[in-house]
C-alpha positions in Angstrom: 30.0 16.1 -31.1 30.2 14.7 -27.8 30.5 18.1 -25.7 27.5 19.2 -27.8 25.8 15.6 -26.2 27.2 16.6 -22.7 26.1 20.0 -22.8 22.1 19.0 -24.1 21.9 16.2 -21.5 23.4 18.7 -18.5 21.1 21.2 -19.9 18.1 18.4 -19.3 19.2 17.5 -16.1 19.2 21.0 -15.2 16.0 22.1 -15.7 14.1 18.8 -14.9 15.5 18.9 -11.2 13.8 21.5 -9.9 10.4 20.0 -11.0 11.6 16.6 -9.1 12.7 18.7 -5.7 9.1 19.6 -5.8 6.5 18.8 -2.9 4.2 16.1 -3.8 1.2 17.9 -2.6 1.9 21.1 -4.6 1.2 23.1 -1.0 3.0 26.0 -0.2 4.4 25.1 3.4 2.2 26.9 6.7 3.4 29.6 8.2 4.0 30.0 11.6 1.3 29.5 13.8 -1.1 29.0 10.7 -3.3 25.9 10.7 -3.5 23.6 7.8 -6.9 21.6 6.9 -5.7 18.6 4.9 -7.5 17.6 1.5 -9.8 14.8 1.6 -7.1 12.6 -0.5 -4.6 13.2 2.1 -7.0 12.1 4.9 -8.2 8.9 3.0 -4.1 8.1 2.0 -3.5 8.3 6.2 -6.7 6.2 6.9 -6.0 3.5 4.3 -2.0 3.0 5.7 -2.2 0.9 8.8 -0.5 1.4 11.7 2.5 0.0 13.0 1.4 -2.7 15.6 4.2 -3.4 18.1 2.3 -5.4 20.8 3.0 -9.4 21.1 1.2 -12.1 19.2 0.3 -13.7 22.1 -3.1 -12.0 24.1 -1.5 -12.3 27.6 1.7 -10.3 26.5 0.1 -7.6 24.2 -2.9 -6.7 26.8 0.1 -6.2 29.6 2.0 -4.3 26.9 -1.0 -2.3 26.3 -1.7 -1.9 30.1 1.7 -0.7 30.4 1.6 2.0 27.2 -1.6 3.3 28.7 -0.2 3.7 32.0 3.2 5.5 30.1 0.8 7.9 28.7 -1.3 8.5 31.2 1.9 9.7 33.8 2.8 12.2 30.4 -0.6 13.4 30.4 -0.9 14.4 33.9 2.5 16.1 33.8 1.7 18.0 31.0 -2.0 18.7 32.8 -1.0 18.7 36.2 1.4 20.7 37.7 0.7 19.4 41.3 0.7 15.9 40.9 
């Protein structure tokens, strides 16, 4: 009686994994060099999640940390622009 158990709730687990292993947004995955358009849900779900702010509490300290990521990404962009610079 017990192997008969065993064997029904393997059986379950067996065929209710690969629903689970799923992706969430049912999408096959892009090919190579294929563009995706995401669905309105999607963009609304990324708008609504706020983003992770790693700047100081105090003014002073964040606007110099901000002055300083700016400047970071400004030398990354002209690198990646400017091959002369």
């Amino acid at each position: 009686m017990h192997r008969v158990i065993l064997l029904a709730a393997l059986s379950c687990l067996v065929t209710v994994t690969p629903g689970w292993a799923r992706n969430q947004d049912s999408m096959p995955a892009p090919r190579r060099d294929e563009i995706t358009i995401p669905s309105e849900r999607t963009l609304e779900r990324d708008a609504a999640t706020s983003s992770r702010n790693d700047f100081s509490t105090n003014d002073s300290t964040a606007t110099r940390q901000m002055e300083r990521q700016n400047q970071q990404i400004d030398r990354k962009i002209m690198k990646g622009i400017c091959t002369d610079c």
